[in-house]
N, CA, C and O of each residue as an XYZ file, in Angstrom:
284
protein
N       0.851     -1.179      0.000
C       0.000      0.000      0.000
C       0.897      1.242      0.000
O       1.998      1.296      0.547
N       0.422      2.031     -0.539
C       1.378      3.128     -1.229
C       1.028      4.337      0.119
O      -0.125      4.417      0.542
N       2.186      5.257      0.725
C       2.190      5.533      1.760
C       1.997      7.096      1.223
O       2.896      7.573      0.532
N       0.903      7.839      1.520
C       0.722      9.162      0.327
C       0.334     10.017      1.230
O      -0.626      9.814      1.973
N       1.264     11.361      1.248
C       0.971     12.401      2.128
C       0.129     13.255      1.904
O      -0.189     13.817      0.857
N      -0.407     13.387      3.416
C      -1.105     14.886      3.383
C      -1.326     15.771      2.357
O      -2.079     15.598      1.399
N      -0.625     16.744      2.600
C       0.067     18.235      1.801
C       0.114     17.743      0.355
O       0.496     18.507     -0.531
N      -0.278     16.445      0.081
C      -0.084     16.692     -1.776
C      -1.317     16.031     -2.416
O      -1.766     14.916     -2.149
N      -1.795     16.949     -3.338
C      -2.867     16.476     -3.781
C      -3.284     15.297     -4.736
O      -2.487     15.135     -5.660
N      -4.117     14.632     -4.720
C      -4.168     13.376     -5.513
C      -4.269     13.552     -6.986
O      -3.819     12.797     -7.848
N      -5.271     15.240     -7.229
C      -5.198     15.865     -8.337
C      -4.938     17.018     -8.793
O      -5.747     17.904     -9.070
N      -3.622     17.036     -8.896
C      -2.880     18.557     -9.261
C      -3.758     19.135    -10.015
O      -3.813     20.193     -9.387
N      -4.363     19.251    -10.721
C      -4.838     20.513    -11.304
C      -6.245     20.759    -10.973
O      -6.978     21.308    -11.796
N      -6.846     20.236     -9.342
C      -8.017     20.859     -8.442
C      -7.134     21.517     -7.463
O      -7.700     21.381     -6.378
N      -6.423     21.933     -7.359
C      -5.506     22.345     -6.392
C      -6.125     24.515     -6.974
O      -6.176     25.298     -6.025
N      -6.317     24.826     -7.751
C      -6.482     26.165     -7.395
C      -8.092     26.655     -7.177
O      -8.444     27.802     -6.900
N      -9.165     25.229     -7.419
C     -10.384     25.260     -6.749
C     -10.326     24.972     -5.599
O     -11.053     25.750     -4.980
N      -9.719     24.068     -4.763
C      -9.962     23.812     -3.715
C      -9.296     24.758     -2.718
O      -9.737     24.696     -1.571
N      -8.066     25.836     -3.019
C      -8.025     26.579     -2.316
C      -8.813     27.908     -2.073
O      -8.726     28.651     -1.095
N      -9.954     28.102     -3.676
C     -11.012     28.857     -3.269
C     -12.174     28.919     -2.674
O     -12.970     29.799     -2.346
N     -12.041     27.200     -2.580
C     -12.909     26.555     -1.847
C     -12.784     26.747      0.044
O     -13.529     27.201      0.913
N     -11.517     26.167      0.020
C     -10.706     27.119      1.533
C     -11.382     28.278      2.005
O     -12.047     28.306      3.041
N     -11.151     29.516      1.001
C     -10.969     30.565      1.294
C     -12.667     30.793      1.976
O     -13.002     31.320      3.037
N     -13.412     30.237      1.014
C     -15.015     30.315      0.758
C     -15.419     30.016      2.158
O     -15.883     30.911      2.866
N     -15.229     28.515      2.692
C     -15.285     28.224      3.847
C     -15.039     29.428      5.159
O     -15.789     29.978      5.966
N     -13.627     29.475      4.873
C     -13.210     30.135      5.774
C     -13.633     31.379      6.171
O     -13.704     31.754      7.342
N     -13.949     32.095      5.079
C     -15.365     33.332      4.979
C     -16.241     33.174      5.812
O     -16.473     33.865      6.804
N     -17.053     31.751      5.238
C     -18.765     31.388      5.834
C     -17.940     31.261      7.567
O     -18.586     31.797      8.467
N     -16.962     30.769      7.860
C     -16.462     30.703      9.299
C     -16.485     31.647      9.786
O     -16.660     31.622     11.004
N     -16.364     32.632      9.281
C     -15.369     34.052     10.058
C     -13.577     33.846     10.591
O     -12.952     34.290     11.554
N     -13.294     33.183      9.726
C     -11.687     32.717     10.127
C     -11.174     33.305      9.119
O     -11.444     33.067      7.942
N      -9.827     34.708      9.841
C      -9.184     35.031      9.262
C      -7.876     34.627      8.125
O      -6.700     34.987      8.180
N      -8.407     33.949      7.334
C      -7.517     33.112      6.782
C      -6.809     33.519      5.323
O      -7.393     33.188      4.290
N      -5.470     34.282      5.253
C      -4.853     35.141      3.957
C      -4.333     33.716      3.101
O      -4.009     32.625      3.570
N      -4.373     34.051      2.050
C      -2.962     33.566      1.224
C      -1.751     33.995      1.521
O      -1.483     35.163      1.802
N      -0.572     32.611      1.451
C       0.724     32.623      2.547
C       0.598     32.344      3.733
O      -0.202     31.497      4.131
N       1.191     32.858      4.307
C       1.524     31.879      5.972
C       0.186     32.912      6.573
O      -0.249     34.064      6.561
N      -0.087     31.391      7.138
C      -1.356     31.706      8.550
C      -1.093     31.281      9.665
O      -2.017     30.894     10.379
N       0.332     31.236     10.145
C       0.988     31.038     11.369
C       0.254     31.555     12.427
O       0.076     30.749     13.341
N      -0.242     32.695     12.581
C      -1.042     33.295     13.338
C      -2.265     32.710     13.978
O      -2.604     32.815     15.157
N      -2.861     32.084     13.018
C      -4.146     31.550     13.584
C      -3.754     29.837     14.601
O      -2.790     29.075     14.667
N      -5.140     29.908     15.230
C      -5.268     28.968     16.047
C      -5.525     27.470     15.228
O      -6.151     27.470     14.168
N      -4.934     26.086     15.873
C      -5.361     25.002     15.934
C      -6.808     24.919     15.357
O      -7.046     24.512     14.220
N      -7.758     25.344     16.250
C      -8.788     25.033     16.648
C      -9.532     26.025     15.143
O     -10.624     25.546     14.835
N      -9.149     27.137     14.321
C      -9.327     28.023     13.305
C      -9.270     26.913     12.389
O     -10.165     26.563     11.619
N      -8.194     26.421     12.535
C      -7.693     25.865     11.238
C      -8.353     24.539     10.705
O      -8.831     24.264      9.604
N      -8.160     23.534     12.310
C      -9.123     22.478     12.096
C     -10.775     23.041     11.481
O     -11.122     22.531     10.416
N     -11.576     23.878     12.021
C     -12.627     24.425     12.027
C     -12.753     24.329     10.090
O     -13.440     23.528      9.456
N     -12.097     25.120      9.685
C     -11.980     25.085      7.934
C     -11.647     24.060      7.012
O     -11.988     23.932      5.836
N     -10.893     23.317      7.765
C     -10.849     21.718      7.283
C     -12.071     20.750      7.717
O     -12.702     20.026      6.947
N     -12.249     20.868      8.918
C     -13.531     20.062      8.958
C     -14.937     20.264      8.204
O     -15.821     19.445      7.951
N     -14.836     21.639      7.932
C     -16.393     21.556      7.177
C     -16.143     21.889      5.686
O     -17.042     22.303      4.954
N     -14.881     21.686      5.281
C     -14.519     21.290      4.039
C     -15.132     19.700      3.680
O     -15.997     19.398      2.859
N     -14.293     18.749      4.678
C     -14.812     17.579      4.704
C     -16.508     17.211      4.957
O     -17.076     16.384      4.244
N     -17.161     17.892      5.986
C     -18.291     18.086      5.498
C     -19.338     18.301      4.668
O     -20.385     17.665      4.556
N     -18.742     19.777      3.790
C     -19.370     19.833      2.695
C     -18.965     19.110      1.672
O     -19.894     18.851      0.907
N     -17.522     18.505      1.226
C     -17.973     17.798      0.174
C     -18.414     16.267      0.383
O     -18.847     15.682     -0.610
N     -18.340     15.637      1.499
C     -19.456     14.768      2.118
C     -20.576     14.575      1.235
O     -20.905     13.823      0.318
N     -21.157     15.828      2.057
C     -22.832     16.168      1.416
C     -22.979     16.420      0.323
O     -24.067     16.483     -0.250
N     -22.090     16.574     -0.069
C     -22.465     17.238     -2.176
C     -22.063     15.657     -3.015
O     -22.366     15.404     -4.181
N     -21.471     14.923     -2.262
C     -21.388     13.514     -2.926
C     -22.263     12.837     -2.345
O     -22.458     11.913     -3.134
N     -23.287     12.605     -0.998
C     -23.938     12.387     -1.136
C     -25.117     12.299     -1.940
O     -25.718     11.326     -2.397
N     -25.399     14.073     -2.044
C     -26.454     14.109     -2.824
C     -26.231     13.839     -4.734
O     -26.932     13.614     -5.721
N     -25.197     13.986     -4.480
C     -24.535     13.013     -6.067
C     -24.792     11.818     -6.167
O     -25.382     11.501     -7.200
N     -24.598     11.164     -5.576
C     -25.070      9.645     -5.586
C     -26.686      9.359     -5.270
O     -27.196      8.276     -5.558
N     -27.195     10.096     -4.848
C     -28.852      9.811     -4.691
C     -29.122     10.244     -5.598
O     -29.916      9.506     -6.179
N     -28.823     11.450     -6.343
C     -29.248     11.661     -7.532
C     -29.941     13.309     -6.966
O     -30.621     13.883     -7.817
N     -29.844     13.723     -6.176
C     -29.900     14.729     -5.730
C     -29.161     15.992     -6.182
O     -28.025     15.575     -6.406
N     -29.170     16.769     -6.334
C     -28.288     18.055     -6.067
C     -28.563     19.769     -6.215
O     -28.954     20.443     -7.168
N     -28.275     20.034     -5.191
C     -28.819     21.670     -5.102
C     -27.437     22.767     -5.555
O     -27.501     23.904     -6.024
N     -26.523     22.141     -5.298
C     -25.538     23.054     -6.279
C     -24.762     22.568     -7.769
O     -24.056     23.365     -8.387
């Protein structure tokens, strides 16, 4: 089994949606979050924007597979 990090994406060229996707999130959060270093922010910021990343696209493949979809 092939041992595949974090930090690199499975598909290089979703890599400049998904960081507007980031940003989008991080908006609907209220988490101050720039392009470049976000050293500044908290653990708990950061997890916060990753987790409902994973959330939302959860739910949008859910409703992909039911045959559903509102966006």
């Amino acid at each position: 089994m092939a041992n595949n990090s974090s930090g690199r994406m499975e598909v290089p060229e979703a890599k400049e949606a998904m960081d507007r996707f980031k940003m989008e999130v991080a908006d609907e959060l209220g988490v101050p979050l720039k392009a470049g270093y976000n050293g500044d922010l908290t653990s708990a910021q950061n997890g916060s924007v990753g987790g409902e990343m994973v959330r939302q696209m959860i739910k949008r493949q859910e409703e992909s597979m039911s045959g559903k979809s509102e966006k």
